[in-house]
N, C-alpha and C positions, 0 to 999 in steps of 0.2 A: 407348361407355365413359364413364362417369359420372367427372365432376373433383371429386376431393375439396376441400374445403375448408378450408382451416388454423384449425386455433382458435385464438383467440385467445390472443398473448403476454402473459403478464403484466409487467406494468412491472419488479416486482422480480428477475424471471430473468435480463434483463443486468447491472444490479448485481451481485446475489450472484452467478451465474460470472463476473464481473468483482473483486471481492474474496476469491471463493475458489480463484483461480487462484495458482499456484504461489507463495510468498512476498510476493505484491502485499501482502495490509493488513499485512504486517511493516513492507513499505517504504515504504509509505504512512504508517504509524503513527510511525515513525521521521523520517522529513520532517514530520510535525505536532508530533512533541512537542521535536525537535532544531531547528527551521529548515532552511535553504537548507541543503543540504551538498555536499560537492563528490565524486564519483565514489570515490575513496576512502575516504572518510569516512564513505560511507555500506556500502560491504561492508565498513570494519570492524563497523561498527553493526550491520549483519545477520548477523551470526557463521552460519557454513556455508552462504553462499550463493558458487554462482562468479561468477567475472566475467561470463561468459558470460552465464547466465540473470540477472544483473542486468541487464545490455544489454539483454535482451530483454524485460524486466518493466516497464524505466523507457522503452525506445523504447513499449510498449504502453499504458503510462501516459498516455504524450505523445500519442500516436493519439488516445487515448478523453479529453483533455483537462483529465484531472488531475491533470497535471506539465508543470513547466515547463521546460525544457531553455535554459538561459543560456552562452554563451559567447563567453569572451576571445579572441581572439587573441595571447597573450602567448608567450613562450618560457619553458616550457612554455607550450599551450593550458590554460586555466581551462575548465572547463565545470562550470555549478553545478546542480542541480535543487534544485527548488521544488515546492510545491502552490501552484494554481491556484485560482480561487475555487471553478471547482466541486470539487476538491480540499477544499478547506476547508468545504465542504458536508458534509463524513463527519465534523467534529472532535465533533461533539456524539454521534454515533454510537460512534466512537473511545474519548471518554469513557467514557460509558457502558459501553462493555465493561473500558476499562482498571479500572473501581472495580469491578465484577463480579469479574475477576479476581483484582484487590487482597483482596478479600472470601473469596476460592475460596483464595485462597492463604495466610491468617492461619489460615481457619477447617480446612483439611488440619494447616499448620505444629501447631496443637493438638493435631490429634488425635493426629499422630506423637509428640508430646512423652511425650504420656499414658500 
């Protein structure tokens, strides 16, 4: 029986299913453009996201190393997230889409007007 061979991964394929998973560059983008936020602060931010799958977007974040996970032991506990440098590796990317968008979204706003 003949082993097949795996072709070759591209680099880009963990990335992108890593920012095309569920909510991630929301929350991502949200922690670049807001700063440090604190667990609720940031589902306000993310409007219709649950707790739940935040849990699980920002534990996934922290896995793959582009979140930072800070926490107090205060009464309440503080727990803050961050981007990480490689975090902050995506801002110029982030960018770039945020003025894309900005663009996409003036030049619709006209046409509706019209």
């Amino acid at each position: 029986m003949a082993v097949r061979e795996k072709a070759p991964v591209c680099p880009m394929d963990s990335v992108l299913r890593l920012l095309m998973g569920p909510w991630t560059a929301y929350v991502i983008w949200n922690l670049r453009s807001k700063g440090p936020m604190r667990f609720g602060e940031l589902k306000r931010a993310v409007a219709g996201i649950s707790a739940k799958v935040l849990t699980e977007r920002l534990r996934h974040l922290e896995e793959r190393g582009l979140v930072a996970r800070h926490y107090e032991p205060t009464i309440p506990p503080q727990v803050t997230y961050s981007l990480t440098k490689r975090g902050r590796e995506l801002e110029e990317v982030l960018d770039g889409l945020n003025k894309v968008a900005c663009r996409w979204a003036r030049e619709d706003g006209k046409k509706r007007v019209a």
